[in-house]
C-alpha positions as CSV (number, residue, x, y, z in Angstrom):
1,X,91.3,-90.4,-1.4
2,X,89.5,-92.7,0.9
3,X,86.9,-92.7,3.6
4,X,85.0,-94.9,5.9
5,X,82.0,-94.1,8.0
6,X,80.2,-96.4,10.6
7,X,77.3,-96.7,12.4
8,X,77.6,-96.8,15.9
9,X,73.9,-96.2,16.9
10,X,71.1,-93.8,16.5
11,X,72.5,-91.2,14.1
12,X,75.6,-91.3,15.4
13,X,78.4,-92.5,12.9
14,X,82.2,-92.3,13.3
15,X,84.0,-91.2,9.7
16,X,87.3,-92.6,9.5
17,X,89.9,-90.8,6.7
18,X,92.0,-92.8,4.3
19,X,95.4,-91.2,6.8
20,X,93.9,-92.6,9.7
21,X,92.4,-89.6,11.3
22,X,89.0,-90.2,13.0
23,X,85.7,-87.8,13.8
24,X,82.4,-88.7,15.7
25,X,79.7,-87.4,13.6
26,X,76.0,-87.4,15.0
27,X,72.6,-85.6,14.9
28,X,70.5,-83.6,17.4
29,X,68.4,-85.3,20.1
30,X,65.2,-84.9,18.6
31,X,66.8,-86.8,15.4
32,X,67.6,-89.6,17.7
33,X,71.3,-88.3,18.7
34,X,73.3,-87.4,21.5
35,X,74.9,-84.2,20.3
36,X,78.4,-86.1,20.7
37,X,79.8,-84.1,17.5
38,X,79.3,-82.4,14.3
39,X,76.2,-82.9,11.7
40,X,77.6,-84.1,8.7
41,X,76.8,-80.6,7.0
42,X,79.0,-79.0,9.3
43,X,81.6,-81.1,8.6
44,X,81.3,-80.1,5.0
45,X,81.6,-76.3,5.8
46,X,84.7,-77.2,8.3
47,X,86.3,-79.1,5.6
48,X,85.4,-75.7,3.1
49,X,87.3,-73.2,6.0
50,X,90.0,-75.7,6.3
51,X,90.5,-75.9,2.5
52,X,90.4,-72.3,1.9
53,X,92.4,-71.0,4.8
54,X,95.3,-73.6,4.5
55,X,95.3,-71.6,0.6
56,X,95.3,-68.2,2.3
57,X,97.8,-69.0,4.5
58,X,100.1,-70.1,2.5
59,X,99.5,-68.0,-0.4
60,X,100.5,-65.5,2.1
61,X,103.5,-66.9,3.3
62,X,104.9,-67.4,-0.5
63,X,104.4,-63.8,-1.1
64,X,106.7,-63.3,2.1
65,X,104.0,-61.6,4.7
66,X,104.4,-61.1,8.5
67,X,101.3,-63.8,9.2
68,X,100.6,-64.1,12.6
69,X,96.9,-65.7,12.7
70,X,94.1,-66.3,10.0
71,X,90.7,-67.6,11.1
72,X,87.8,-68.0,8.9
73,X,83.8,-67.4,9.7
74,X,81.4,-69.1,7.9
75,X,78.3,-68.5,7.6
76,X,75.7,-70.8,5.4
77,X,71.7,-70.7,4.5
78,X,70.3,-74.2,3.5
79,X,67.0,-73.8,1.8
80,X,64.1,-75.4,2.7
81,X,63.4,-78.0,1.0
82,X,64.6,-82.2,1.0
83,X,67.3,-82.0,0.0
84,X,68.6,-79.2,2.2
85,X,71.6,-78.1,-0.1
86,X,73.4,-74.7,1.2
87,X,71.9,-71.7,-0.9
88,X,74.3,-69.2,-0.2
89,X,78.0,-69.8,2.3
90,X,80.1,-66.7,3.4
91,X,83.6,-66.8,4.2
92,X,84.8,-64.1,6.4
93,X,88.7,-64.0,6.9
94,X,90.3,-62.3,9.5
95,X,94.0,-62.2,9.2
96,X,96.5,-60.8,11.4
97,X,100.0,-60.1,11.2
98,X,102.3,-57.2,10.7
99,X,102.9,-55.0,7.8
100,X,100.8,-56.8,5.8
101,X,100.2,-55.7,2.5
102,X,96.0,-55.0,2.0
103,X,96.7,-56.1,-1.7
104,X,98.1,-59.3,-0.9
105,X,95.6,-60.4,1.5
106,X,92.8,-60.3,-0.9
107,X,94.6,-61.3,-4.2
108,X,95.1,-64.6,-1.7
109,X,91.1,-64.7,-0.7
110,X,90.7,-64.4,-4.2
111,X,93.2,-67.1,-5.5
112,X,91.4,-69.4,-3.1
113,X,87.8,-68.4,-4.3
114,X,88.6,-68.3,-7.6
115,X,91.9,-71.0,-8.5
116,X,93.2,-72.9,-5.4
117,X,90.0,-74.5,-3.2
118,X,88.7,-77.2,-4.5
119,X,85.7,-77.6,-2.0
120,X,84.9,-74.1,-2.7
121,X,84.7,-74.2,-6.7
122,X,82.9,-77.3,-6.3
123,X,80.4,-76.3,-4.2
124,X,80.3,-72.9,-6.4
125,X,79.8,-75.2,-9.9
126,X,77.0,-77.0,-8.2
127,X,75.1,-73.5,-7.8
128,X,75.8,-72.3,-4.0
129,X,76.3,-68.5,-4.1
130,X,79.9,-68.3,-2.0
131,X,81.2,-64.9,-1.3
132,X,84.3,-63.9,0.7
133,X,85.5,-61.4,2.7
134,X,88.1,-60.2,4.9
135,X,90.3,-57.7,7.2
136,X,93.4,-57.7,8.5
137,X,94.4,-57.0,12.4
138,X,97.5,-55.3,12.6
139,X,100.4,-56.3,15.5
């Protein structure tokens, strides 16, 4: 895996992946940005709902659910001191669809805590207290 990230001024950078897919990343105007995209630590907790989600998702599609939607809310507390690691992240899935099974949907959270998401264990091994949770919106 592969990626390049350039300077374009200020703080702003644009991160290049190794497939070709771009993303402006900058900082807030009192850092000297111009707001024009995400701070690289919200790119990290994107990357974490994007890497957990496409397990739930298809977790739940193997085990032959009626998935309609699945969005994830994260919510992260940085501590306060340089650096300014995340202390503590919170996934919170909510998963619609019909007939779906209650069992399923949080054996997948859990296969994706626990198995599946790399960016989650990761993060988890390097001492960030991650906890999930989730509910399910019937159709």
């Amino acid at each position: 895996m592969q990626v390049k990230v350039k300077w374009v001024d200020g703080v702003q950078f644009v991160a290049e992946s190794g497939t070709g897919h771009s993303v402006v990343l900058d900082g807030p105007e009192a850092s000297g940005g111009r707001n024009t995209g995400p701070r690289p630590m919200e790119m990290l907790l994107m990357g974490l709902g994007g890497c957990s989600s496409y397990d739930v998702v298809t977790i739940l599609q193997k085990s032959r659910q009626q998935l309609v939607d699945c969005a994830v809310d994260i919510q992260a507390e940085r501590v306060d001191s340089v650096p300014a690691v995340f202390s503590k992240i919170h996934l919170h899935f909510v998963v619609t669809g019909k007939d779906l099974k209650p069992t399923q949907v949080e054996r997948a959270v859990q296969l994706s805590a626990e198995k599946y998401c790399s960016a989650s264990i990761m993060l988890g091994q390097a001492g960030v207290e991650i906890t999930h949770s989730h509910e399910i919106i019937e159709v």
